[in-house]
Backbone atoms as SQL, in Angstrom:
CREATE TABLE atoms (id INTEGER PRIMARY KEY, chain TEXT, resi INTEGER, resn TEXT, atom TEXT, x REAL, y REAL, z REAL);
INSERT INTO atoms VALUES
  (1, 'A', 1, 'UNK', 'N', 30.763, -0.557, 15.068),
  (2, 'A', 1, 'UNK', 'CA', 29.430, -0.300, 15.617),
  (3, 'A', 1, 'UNK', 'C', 29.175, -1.223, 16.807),
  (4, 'A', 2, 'UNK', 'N', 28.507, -0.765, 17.530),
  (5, 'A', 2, 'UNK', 'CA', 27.834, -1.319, 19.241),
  (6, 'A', 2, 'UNK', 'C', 27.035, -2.328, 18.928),
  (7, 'A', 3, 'UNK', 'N', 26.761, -3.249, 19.574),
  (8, 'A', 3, 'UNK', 'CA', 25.462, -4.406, 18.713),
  (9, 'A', 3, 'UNK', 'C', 24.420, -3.794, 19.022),
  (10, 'A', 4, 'UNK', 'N', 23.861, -2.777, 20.279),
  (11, 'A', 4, 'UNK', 'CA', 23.049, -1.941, 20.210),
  (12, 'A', 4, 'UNK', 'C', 22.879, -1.479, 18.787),
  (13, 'A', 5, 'UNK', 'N', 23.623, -0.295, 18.709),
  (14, 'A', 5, 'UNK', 'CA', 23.624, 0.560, 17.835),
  (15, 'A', 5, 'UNK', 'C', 23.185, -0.584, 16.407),
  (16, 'A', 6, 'UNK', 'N', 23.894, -1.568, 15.941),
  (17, 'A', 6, 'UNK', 'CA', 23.204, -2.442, 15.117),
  (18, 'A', 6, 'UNK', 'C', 21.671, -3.024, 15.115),
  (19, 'A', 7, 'UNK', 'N', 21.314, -3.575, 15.996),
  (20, 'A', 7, 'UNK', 'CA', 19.871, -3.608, 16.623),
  (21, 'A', 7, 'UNK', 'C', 19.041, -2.830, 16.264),
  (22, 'A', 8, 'UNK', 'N', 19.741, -1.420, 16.721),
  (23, 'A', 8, 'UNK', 'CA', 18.530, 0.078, 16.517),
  (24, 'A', 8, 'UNK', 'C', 18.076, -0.078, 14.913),
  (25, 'A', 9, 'UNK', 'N', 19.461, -0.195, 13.689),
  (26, 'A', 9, 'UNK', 'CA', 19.512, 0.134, 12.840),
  (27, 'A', 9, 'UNK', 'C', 19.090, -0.823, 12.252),
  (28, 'A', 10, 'UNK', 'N', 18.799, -2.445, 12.807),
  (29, 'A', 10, 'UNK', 'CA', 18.050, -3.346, 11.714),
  (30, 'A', 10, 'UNK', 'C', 16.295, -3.280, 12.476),
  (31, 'A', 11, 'UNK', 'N', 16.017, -2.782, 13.621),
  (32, 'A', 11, 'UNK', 'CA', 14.779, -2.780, 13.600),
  (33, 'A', 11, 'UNK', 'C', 14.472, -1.402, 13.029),
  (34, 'A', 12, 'UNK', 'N', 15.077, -0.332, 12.670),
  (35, 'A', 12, 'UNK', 'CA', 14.715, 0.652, 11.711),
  (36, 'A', 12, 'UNK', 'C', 14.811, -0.057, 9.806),
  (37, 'A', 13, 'UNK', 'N', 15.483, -0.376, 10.216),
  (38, 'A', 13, 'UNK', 'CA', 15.191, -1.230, 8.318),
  (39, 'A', 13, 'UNK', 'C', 13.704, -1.718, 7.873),
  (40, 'A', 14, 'UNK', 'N', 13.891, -2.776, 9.569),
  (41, 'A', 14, 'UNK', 'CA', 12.216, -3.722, 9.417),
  (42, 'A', 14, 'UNK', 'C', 10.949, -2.763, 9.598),
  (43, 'A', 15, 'UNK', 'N', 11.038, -1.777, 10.028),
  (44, 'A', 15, 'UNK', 'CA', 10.113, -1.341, 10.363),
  (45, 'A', 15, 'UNK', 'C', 10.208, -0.093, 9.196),
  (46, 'A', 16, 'UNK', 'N', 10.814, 0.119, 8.218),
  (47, 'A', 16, 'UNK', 'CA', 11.132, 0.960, 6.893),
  (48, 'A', 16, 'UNK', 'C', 10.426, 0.222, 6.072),
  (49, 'A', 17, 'UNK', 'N', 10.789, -1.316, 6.366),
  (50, 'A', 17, 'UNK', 'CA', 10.412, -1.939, 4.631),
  (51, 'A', 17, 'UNK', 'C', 8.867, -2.489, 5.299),
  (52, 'A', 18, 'UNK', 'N', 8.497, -2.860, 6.341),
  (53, 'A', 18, 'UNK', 'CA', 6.867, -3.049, 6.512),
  (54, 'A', 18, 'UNK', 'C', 6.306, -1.539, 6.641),
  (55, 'A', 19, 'UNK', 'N', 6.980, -0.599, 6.538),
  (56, 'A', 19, 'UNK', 'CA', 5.557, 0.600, 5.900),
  (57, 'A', 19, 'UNK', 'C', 5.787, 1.071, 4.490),
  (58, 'A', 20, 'UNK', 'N', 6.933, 0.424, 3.885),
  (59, 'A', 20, 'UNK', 'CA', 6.859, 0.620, 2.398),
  (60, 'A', 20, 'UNK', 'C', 5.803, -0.660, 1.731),
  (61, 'A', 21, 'UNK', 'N', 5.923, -1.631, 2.288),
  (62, 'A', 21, 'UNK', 'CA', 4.558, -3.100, 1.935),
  (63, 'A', 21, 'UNK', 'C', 3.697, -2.192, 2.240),
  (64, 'A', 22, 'UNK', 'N', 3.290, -1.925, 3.469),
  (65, 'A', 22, 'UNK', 'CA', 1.624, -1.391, 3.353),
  (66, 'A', 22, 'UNK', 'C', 1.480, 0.196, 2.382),
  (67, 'A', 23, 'UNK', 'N', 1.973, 0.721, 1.954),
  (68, 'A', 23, 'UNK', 'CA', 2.284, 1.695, 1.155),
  (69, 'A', 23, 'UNK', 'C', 1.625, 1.032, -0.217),
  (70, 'A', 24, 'UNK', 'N', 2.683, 0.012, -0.418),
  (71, 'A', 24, 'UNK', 'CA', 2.703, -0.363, -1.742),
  (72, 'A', 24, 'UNK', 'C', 0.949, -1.013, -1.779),
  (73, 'A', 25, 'UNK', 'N', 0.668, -1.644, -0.837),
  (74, 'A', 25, 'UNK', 'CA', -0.445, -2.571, -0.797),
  (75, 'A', 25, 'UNK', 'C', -1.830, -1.753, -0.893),
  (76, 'A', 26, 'UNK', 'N', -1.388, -0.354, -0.031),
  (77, 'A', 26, 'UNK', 'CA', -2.783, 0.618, 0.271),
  (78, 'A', 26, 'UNK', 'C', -2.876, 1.317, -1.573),
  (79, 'A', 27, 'UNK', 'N', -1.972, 1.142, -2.675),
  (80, 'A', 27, 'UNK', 'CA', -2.066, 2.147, -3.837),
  (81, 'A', 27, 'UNK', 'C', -2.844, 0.839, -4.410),
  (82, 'A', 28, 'UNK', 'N', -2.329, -0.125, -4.127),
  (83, 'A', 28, 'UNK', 'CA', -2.865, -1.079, -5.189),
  (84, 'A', 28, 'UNK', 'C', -4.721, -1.675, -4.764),
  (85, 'A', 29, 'UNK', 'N', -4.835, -1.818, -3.352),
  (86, 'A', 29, 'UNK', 'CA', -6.163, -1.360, -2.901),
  (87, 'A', 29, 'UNK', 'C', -7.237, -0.521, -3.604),
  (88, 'A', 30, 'UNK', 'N', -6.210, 0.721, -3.089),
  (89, 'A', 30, 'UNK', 'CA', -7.008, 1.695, -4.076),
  (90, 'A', 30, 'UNK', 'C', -7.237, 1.953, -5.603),
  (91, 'A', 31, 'UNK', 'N', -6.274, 1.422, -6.250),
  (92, 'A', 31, 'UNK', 'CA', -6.597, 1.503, -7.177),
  (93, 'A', 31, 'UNK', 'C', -7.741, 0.165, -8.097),
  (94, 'A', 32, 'UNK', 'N', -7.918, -0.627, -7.246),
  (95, 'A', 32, 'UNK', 'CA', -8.752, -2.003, -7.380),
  (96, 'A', 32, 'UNK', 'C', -10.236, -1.038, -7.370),
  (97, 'A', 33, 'UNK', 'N', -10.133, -0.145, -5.943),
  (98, 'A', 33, 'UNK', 'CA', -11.658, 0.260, -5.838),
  (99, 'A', 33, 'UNK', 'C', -12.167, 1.063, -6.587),
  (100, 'A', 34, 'UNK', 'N', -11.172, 2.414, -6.994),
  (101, 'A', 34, 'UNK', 'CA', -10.993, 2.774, -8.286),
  (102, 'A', 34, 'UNK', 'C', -11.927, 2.108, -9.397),
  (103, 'A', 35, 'UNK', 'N', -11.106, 0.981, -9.964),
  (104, 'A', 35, 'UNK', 'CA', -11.586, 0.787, -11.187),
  (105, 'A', 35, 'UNK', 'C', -13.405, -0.037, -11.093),
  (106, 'A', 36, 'UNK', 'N', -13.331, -0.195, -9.917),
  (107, 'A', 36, 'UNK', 'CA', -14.556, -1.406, -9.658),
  (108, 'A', 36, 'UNK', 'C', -15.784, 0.107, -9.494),
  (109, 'A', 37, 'UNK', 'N', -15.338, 1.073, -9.074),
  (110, 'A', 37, 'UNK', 'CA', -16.153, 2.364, -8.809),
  (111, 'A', 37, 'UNK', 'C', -16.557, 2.605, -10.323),
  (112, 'A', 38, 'UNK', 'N', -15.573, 2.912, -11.247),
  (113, 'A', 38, 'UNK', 'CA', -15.438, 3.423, -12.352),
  (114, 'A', 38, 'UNK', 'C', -16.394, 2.286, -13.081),
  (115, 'A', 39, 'UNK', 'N', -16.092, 1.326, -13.079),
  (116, 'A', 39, 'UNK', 'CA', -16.926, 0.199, -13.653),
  (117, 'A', 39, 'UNK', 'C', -18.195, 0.373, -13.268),
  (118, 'A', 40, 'UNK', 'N', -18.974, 0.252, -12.652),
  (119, 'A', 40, 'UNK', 'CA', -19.914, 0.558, -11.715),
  (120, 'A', 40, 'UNK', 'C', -21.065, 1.499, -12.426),
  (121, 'A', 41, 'UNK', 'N', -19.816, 2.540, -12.532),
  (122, 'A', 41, 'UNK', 'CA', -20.105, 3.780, -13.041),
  (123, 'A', 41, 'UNK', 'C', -20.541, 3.921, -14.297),
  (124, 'A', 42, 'UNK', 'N', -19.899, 3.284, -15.012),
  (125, 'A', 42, 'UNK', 'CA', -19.703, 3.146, -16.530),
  (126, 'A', 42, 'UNK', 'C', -21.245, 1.953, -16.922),
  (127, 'A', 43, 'UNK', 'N', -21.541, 0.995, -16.512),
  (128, 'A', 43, 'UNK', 'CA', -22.613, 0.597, -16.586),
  (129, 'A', 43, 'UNK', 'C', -23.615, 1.055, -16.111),
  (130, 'A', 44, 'UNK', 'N', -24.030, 1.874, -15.202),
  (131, 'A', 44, 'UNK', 'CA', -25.296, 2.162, -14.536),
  (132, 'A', 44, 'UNK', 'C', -25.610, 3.412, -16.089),
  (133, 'A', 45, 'UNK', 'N', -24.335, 4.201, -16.208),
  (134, 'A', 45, 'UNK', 'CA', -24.279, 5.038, -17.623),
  (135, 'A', 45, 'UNK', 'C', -25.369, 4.761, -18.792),
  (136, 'A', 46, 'UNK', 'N', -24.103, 3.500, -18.930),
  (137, 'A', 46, 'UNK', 'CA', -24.690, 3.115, -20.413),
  (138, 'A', 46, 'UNK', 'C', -25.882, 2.367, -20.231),
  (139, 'A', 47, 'UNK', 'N', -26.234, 2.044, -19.431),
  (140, 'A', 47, 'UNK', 'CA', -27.541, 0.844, -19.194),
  (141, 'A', 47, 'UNK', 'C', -28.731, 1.755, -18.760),
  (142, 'A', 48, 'UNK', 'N', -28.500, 2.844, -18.401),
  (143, 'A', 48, 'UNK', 'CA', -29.446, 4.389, -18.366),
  (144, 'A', 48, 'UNK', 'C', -30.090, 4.692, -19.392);
């Protein structure tokens, strides 16, 4: 392989595994707001 051609293929790695982090980061986000919604939810309920 070309050191180009290497180059291409490790800034395609880095730039693979920082949109699999924000991937991973945006489910776990959401699922925080999720439960804080649900919570929320669940008391205004029962306290009704």
């Amino acid at each position: 392989m070309s050191k180009k051609h290497k180059a291409k293929a490790k800034a395609r790695s880095e730039r693979e595994a920082r949109q699999a982090r924000r991937v991973v980061n945006g489910i776990f986000i959401g699922l925080i707001a999720a439960m804080v919604i649900l919570l929320v939810g669940y008391y205004f309920l029962v306290g009704a």
